[in-house]
TIGUDREN-649827 format. One record per atom (N, C-alpha, C): residue in one letter; x, y, z. Coordinates in steps of 0.001 Angstrom, whole numbers, padded with zeros to 6 digits, always signed. Example, Ala and Ser with C-alpha at 12.3 -4.5 7.8 and 13.67 -1.06 7.14 Angstrom:
2
a+013190-005690+007800 a+012300-004500+007800 a+013200-003300+007800 s+012850-002250+007080 s+013670-001060+007140 s+012900+000030+007870 
This chain:
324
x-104698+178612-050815 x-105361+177923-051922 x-106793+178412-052035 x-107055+178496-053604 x-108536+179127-053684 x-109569+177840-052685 x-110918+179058-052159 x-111501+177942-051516 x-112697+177039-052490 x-112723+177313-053474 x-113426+176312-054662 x-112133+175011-055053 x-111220+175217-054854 x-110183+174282-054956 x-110533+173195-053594 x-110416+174274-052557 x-110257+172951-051338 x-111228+172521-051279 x-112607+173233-051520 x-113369+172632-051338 x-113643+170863-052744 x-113405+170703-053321 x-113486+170278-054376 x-112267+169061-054185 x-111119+169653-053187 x-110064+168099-053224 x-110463+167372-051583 x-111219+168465-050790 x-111527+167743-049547 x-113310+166763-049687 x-113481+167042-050459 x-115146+166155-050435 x-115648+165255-051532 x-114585+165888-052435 x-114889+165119-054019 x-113831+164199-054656 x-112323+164210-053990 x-111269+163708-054387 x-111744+162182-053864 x-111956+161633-052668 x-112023+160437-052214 x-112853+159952-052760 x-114314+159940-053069 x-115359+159489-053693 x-115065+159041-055275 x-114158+160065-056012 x-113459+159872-057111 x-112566+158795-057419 x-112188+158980-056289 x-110885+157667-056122 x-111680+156475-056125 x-112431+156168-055123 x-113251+155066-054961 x-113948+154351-056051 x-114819+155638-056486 x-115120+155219-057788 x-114836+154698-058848 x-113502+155208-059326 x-112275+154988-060161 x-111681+153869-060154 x-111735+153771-058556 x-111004+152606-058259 x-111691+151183-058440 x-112777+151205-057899 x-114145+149932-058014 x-114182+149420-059549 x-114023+150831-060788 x-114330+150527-061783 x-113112+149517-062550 x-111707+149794-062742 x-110740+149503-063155 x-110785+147957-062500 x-111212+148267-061162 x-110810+146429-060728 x-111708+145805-061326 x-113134+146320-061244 x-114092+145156-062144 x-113743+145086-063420 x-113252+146087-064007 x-112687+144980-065418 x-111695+144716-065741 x-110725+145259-064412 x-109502+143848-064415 x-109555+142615-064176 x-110906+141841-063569 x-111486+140909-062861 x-112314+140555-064139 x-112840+140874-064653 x-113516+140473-065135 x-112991+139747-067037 x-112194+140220-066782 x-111271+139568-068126 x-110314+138863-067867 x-110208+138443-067026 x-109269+137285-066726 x-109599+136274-067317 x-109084+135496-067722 x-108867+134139-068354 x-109720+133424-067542 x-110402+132148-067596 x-110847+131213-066763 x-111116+131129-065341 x-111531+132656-065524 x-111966+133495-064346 x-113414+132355-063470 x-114328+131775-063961 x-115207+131096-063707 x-114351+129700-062696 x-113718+129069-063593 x-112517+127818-063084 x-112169+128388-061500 x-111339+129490-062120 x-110420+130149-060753 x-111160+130634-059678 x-112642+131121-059790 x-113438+131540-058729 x-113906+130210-057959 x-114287+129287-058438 x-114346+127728-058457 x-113953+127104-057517 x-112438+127436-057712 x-111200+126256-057123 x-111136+127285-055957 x-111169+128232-055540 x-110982+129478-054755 x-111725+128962-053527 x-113478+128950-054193 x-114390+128873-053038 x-114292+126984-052395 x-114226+126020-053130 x-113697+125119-052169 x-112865+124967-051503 x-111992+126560-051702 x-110424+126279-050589 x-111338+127308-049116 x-112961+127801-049245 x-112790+128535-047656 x-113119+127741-046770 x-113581+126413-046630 x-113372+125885-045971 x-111969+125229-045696 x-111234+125053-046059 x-109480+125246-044982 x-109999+126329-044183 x-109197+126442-043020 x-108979+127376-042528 x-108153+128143-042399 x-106970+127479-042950 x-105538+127879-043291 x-105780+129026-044406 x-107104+129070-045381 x-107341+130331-046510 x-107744+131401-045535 x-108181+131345-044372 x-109105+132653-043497 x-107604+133265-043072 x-106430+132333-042636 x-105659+132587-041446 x-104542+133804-042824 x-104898+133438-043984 x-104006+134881-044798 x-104658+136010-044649 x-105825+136117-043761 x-106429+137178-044126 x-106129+138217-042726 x-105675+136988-041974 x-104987+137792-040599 x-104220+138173-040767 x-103166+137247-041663 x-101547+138106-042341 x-102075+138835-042729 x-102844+139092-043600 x-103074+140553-044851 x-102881+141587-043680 x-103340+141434-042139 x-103890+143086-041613 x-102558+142666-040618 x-101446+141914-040039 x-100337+142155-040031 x-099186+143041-041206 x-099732+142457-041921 x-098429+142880-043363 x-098766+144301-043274 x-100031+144919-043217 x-100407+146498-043523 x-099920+146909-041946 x-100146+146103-041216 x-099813+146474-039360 x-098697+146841-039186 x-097494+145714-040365 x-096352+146039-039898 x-095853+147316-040474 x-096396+147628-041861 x-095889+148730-042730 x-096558+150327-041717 x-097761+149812-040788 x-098279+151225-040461 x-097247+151525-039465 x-096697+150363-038236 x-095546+150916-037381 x-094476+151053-037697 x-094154+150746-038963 x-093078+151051-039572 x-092927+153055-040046 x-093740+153103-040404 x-094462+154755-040993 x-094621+155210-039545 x-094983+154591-038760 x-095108+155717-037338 x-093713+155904-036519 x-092789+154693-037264 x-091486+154809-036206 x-090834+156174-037353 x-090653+155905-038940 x-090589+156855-039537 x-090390+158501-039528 x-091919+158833-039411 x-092666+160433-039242 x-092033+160653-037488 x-091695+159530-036819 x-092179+160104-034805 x-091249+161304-034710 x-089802+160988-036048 x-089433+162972-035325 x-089696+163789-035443 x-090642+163516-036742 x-091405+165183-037166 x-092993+164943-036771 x-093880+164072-036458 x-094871+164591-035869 x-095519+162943-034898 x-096058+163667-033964 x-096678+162200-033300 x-097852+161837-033638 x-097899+160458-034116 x-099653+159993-034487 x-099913+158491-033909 x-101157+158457-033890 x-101585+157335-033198 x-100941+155907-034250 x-101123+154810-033695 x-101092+153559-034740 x-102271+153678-035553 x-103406+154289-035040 x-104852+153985-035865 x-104855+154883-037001 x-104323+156038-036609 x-104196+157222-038190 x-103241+156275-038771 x-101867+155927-038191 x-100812+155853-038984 x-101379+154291-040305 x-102343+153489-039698 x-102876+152263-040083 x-103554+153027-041257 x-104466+154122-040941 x-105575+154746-041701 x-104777+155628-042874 x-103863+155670-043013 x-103301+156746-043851 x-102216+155480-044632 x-101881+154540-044417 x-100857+153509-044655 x-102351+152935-045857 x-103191+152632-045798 x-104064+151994-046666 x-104737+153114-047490 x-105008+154702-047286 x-104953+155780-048155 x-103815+155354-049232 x-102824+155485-048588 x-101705+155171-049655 x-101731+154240-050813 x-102255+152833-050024 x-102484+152074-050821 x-103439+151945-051752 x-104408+152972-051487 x-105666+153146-052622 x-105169+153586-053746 x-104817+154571-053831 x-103966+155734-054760 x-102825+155075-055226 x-102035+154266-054741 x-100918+153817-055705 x-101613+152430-056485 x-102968+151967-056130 x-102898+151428-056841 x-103443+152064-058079 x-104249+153340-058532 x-104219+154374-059716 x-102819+154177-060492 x-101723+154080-060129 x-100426+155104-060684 x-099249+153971-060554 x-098514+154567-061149 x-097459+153213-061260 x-096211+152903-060356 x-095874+151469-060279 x-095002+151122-059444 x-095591+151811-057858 x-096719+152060-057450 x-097189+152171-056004 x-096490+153712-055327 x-096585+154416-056869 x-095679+155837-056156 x-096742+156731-055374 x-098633+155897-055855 x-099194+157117-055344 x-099082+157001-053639 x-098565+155877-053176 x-098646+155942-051378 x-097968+157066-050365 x-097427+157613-051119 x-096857+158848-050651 x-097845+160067-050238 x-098363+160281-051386 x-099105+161208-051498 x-100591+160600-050588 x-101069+159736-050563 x-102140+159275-049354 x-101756+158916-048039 x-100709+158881-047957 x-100253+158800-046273 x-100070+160296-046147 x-099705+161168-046735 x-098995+162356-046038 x-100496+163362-045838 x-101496+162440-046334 x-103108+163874-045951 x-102932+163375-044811 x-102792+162412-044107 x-103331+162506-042519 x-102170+163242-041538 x-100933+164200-042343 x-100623+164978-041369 x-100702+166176-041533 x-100077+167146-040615 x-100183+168982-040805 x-099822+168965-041920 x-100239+170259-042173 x-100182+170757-043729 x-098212+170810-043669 x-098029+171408-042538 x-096375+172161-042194 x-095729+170609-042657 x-096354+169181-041981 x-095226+168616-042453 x-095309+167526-043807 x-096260+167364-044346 x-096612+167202-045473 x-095272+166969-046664 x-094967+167770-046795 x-093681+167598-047774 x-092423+166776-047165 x-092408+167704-045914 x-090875+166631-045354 x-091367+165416-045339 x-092529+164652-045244 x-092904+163293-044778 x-092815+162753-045856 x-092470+163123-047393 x-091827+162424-048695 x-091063+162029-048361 x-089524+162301-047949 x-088358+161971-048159 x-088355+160701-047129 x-089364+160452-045699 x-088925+159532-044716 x-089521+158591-045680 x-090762+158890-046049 x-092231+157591-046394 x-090894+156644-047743 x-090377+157745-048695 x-089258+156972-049440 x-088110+156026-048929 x-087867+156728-048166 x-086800+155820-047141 x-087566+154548-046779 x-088152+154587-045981 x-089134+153468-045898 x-089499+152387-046838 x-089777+153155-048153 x-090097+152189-049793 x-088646+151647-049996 x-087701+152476-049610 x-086303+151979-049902 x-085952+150854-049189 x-085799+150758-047885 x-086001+149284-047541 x-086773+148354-047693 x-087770+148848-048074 x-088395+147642-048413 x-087806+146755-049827 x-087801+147543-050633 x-087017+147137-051787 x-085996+146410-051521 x-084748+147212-050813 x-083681+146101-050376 x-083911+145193-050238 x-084949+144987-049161 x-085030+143557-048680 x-085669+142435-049650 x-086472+142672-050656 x-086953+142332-051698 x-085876+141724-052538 x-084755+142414-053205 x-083658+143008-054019 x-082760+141717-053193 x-082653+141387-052487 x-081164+140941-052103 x-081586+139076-051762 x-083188+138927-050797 x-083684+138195-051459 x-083625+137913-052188 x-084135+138461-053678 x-084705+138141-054892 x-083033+137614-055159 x-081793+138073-055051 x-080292+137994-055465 x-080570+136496-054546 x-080618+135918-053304 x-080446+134786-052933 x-081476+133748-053472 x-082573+134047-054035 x-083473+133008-054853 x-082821+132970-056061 x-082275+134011-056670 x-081316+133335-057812 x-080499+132635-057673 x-079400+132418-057039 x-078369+131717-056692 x-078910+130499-056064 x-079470+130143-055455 x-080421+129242-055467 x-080892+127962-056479 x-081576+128945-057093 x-082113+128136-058247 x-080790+127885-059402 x-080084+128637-059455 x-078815+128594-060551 x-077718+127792-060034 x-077564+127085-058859 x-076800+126363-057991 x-077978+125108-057105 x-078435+125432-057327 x-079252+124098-055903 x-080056+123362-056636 x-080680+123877-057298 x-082122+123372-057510 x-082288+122285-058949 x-083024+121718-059354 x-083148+121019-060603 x-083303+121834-061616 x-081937+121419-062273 x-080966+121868-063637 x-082100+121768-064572 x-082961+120469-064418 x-083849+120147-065746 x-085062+121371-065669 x-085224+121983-065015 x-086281+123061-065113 x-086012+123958-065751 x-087228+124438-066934 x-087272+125307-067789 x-087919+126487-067650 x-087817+127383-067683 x-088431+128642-067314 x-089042+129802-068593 x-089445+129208-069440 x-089549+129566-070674 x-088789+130992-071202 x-089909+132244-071116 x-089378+133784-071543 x-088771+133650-070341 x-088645+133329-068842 x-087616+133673-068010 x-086422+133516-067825 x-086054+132212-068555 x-084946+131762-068659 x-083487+132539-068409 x-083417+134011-069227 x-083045+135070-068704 x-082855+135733-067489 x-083924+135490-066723 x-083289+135606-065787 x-083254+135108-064606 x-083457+133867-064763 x-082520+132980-064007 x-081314+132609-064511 x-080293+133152-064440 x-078655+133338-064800 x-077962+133895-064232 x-076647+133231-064267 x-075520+133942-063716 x-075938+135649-063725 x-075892+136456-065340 x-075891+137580-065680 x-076849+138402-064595 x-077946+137719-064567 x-079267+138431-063827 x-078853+138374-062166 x-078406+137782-062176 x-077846+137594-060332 x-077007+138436-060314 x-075703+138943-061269 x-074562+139464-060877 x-075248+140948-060743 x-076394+140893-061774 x-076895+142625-061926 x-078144+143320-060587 x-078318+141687-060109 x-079557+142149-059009 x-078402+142240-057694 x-077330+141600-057519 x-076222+141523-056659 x-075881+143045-056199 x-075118+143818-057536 x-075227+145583-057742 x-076209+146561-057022 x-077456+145721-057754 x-078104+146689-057374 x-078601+146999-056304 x-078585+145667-055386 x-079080+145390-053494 x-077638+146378-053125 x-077088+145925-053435 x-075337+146891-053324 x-075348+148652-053024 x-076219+148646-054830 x-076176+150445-054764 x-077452+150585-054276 x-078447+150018-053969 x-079546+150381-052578 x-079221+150229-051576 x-078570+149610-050758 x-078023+149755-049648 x-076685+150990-049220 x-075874+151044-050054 x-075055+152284-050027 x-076213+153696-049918 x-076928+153569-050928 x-077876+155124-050860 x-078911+155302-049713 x-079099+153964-049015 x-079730+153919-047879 x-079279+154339-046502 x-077931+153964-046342 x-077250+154220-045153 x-076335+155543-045724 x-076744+155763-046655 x-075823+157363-046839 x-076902+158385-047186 x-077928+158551-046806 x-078882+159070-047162 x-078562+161022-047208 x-078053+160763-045858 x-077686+161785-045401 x-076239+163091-046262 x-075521+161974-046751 x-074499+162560-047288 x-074959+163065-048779 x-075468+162148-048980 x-076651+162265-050780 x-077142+163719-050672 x-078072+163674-049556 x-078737+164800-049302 x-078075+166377-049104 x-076796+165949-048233 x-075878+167363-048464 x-075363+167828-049797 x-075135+166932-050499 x-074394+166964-051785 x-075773+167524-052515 x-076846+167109-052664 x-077983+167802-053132 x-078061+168981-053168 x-078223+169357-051542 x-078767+170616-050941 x-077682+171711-051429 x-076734+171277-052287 x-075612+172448-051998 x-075538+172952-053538 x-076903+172645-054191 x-077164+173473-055442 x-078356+174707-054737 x-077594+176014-055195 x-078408+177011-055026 x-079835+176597-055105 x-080388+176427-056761 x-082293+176446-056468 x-082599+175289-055378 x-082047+174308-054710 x-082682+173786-054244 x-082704+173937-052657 x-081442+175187-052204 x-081190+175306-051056 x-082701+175900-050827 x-083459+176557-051021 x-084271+177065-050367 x-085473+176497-049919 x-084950+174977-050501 x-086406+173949-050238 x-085646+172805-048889 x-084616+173409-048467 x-083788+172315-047608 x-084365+171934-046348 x-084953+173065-045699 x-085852+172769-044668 x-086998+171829-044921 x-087270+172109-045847 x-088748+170816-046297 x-088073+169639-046118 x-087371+169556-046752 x-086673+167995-047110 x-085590+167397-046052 x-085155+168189-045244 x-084076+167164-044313 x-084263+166613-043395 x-085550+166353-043246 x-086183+165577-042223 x-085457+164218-041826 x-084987+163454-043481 x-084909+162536-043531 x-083311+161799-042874 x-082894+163390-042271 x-081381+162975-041989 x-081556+162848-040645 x-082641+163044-039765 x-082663+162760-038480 x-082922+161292-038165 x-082920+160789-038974 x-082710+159127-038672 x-080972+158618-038471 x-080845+158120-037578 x-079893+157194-037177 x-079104+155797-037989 x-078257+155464-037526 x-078134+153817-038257 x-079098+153367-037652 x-079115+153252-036895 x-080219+152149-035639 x-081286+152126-035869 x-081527+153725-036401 x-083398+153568-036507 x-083441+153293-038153 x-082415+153411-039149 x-082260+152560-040413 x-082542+151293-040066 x-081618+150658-039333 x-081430+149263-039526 x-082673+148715-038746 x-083465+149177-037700 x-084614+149071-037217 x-085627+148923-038583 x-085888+149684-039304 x-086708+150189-040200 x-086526+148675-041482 x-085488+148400-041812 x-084536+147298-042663 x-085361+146101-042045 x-085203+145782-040641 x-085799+144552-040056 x-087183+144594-039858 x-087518+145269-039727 x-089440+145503-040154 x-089566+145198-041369 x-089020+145546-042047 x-089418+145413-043701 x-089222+143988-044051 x-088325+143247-043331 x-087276+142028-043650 x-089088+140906-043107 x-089658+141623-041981 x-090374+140904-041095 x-091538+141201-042145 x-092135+142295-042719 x-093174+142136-043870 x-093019+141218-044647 x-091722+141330-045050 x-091227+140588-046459 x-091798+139127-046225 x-091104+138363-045006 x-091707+137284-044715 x-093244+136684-044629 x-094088+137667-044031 x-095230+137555-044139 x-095830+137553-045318 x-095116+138566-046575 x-095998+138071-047501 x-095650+136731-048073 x-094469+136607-048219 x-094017+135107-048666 x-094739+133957-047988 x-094835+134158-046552 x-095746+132749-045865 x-097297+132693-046354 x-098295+134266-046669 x-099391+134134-047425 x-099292+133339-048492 x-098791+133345-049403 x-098091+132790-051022 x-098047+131208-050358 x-097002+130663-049435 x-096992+129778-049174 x-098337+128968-049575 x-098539+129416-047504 x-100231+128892-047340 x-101082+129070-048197 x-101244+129892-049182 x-102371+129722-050329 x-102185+128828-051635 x-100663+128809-051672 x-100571+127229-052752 x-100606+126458-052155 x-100491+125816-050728 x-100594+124609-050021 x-102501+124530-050164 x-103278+125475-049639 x-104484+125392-049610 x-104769+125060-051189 x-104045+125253-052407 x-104776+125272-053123 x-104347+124060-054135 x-103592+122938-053644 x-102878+121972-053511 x-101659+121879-054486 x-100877+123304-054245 x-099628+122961-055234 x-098494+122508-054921 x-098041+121400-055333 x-097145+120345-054053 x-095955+121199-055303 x-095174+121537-054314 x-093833+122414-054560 x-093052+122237-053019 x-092053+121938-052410 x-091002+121247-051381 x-091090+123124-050735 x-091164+123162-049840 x-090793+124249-048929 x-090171+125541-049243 x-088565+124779-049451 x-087436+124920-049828 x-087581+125778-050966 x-087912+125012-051750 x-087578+125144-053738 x-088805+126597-053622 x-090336+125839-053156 x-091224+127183-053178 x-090865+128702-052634 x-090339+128761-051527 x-089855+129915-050686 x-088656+130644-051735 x-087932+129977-052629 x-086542+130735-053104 x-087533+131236-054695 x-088774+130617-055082 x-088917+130536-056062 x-089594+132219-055732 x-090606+132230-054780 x-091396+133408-054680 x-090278+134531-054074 x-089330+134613-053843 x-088455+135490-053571 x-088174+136069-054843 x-087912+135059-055909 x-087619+135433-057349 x-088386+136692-057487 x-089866+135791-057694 x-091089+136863-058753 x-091235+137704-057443 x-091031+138019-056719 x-091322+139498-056122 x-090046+139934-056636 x-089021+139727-056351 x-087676+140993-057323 x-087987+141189-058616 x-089004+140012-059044 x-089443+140383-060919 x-090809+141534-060796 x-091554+141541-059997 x-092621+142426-059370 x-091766+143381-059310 x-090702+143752-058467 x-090551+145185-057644 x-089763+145278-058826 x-089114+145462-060247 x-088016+145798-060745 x-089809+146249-062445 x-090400+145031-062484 x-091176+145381-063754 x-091888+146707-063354 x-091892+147685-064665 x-092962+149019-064269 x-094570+148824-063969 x-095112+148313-063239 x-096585+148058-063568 x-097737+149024-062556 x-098906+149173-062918 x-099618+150139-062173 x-100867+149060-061571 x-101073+149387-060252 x-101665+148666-059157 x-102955+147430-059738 x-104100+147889-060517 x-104935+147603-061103 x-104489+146507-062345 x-103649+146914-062865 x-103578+145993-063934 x-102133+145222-063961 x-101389+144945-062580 x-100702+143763-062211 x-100650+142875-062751 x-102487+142151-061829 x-102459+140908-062671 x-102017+140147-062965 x-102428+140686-064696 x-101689+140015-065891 x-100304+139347-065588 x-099496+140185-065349 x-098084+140551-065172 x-097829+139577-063673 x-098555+139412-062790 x-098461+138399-061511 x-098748+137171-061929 x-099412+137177-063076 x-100346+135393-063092 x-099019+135169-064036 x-098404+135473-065121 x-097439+135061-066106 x-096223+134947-065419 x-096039+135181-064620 x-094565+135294-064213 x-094603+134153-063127 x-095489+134341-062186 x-095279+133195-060931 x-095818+131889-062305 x-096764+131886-062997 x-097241+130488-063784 x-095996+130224-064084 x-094953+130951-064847 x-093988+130466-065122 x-092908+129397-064576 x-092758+130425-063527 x-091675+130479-062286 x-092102+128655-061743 x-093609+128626-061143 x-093722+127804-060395 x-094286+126805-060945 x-094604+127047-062507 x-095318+125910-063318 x-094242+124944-064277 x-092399+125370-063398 x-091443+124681-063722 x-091805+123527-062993 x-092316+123612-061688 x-091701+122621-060749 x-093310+122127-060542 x-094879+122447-060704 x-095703+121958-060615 x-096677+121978-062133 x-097670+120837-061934 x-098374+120832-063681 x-100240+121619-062763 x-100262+121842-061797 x-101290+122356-061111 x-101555+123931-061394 x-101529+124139-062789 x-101598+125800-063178 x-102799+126162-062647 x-104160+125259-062729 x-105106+126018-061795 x-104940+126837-060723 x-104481+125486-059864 x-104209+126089-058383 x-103093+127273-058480 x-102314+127615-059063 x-101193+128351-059322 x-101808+129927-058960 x-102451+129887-060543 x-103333+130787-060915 x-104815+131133-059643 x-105108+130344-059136 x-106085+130566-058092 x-105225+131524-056871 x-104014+130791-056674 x-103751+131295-055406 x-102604+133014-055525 x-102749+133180-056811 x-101728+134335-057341 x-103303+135238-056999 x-104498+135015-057543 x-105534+135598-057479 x-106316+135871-056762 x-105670+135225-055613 x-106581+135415-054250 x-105454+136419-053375 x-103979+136259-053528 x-103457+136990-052942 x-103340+138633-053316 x-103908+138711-054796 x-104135+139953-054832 x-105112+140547-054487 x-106351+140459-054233 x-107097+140716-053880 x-107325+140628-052296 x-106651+140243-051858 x-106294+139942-050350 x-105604+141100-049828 x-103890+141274-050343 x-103128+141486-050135 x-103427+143630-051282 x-104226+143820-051813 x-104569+144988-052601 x-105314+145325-053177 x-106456+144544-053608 x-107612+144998-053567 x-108347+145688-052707 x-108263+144556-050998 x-108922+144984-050113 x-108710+146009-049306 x-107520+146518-049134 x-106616+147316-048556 x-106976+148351-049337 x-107259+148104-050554 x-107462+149919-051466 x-108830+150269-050957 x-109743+149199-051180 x-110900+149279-050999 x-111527+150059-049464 x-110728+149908-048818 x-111156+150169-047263 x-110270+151574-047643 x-109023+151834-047868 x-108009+152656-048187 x-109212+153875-048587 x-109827+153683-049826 x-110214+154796-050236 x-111716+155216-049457 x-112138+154629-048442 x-113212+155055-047430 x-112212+155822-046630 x-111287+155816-046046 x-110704+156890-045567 x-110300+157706-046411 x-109739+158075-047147 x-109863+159343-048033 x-111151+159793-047852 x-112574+159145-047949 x-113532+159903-048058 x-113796+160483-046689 x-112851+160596-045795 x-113517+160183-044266 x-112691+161653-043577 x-111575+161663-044358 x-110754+162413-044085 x-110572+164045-044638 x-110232+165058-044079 x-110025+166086-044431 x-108819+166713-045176 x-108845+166762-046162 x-107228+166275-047162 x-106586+167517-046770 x-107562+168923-047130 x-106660+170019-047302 x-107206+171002-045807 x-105982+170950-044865 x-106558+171294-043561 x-106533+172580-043638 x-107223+173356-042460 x-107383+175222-042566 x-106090+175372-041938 
């Protein structure tokens, strides 16, 4: 690569990002609706202490995704937990630029050799792939749930749709055909590889077949164990922020809007919108406390991805993207 190029993606790319990044959130923040109210109701919840104790989840939830990425990469290269932590929140800077969180790929894979760089796509996907499942099949048992258990008299306005039979049978499929492409990764991949133009890229890419069931289904229960953590943040921040919703009913409800999260196209920065309308919906069936709703959707983003980008893109600046 020309050296006016490297020089230019190793010293100037991170600072860019940062920049970029600082700017988009302040005026995603800053146009929020009753943004004044919601900052409001926010700061009388830091005294709980139960609001500090999400902030320990926040650096579990990224903890669990970094040993998850280090059990990942360990056949193709060895790295500490502290890179693998430091390159897991790169990721997260950059996907929040770009949509549906595709840029995390591309910011985890600067903190390894140049040599393995490409193969470390196909695991870091695998990885996004369970996570999804576990999201996906959830999200299939909070439907059934609510379409069988829960109070009939609740209205869900534009969602209504999908809370239904129809929407369950189609999220049912699709945990179905993610899980088949997960544990067949390998066979996918032969069937791929066995088109001429792409045989010659096969070495890059088959990294991803040196995984096992075991270290799949390993990988599945990490994700299963994130999954939870973010759901108990969500919890504890509508309890802190006094939205009386039963355990039960709350836990199947936020299973929902994350399968409505992981399925809508949206790009990191301008969420949001798209987080505050959907949980208001979802959870403003069963409570009339839209403040608090809205407070605690707004604190978990910024908790749970703001801050994580924010620190995320100081390592990019910290780091040497394009190695000699």
């Amino acid at each position: 690569m020309n050296k006016s190029i490297k020089l230019i993606v190793n010293y100037f790319l991170g600072p860019l990002v940062f920049v970029v990044l600082l700017y988009t959130l302040y005026q995603q923040i800053i146009q929020q609706p009753d943004l004044p109210l919601r900052w409001a109701h926010i700061q009388t919840s830091w005294t709980n202490h139960w609001f500090w104790w999400v902030f320990v989840l926040m650096f579990c939830n990224w903890g669990m995704e970094s040993f998850k990425w280090k059990l990942l990469i360990g056949s193709l290269e060895e790295i500490s937990f502290l890179k693998a932590f430091k390159a897991v929140l790169a990721g997260c800077s950059i996907s929040m630029l770009l949509p549906n969180r595709i840029g995390e790929y591309g910011g985890r894979v600067m903190y390894l050799a140049n040599d393995n760089k490409i193969k470390a796509i196909s695991l870091t996907i695998v990885g996004s792939i369970a996570q999804l499942i576990v999201t996906v099949v959830m999200g299939a048992a909070g439907l059934y749930y609510l379409i069988t258990k829960s109070n009939g008299m609740a209205t869900y306005g534009s969602l209504t749709w999908v809370i239904s039979t129809p929407a369950l049978l189609i999220t049912m499929v699709v945990a179905i055909g993610l899980l088949i492409i997960y544990f067949n990764a390998t066979h996918l991949l032969s069937g791929l590889f066995s088109f001429k133009w792409i045989q010659q890229h096969v070495s890059r890419f088959q990294s991803s077949e040196l995984l096992s069931r075991k270290q799949l289904l390993r990988i599945l229960f990490l994700s299963f164990l994130r999954y939870m953590i973010f759901i108990l943040q969500y919890i504890v921040l509508l309890r802190v922020m006094e939205v009386e919703i039963s355990l039960a009913l709350c836990f199947w409800l936020l299973t929902v809007f994350y399968a409505i999260m992981a399925i809508l196209p949206t790009v990191g920065f301008t969420e949001l919108p798209v987080r505050a309308t959907a949980v208001s919906i979802l959870l403003g069936a069963y409570s009339n406390n839209q403040l608090g709703i809205q407070a605690a959707t707004f604190s978990i983003w910024i908790i749970n991805l703001v801050l994580p980008a924010i620190i995320g893109s100081f390592c990019i600046i910290a780091i040497k993207i394009i190695k000699e």
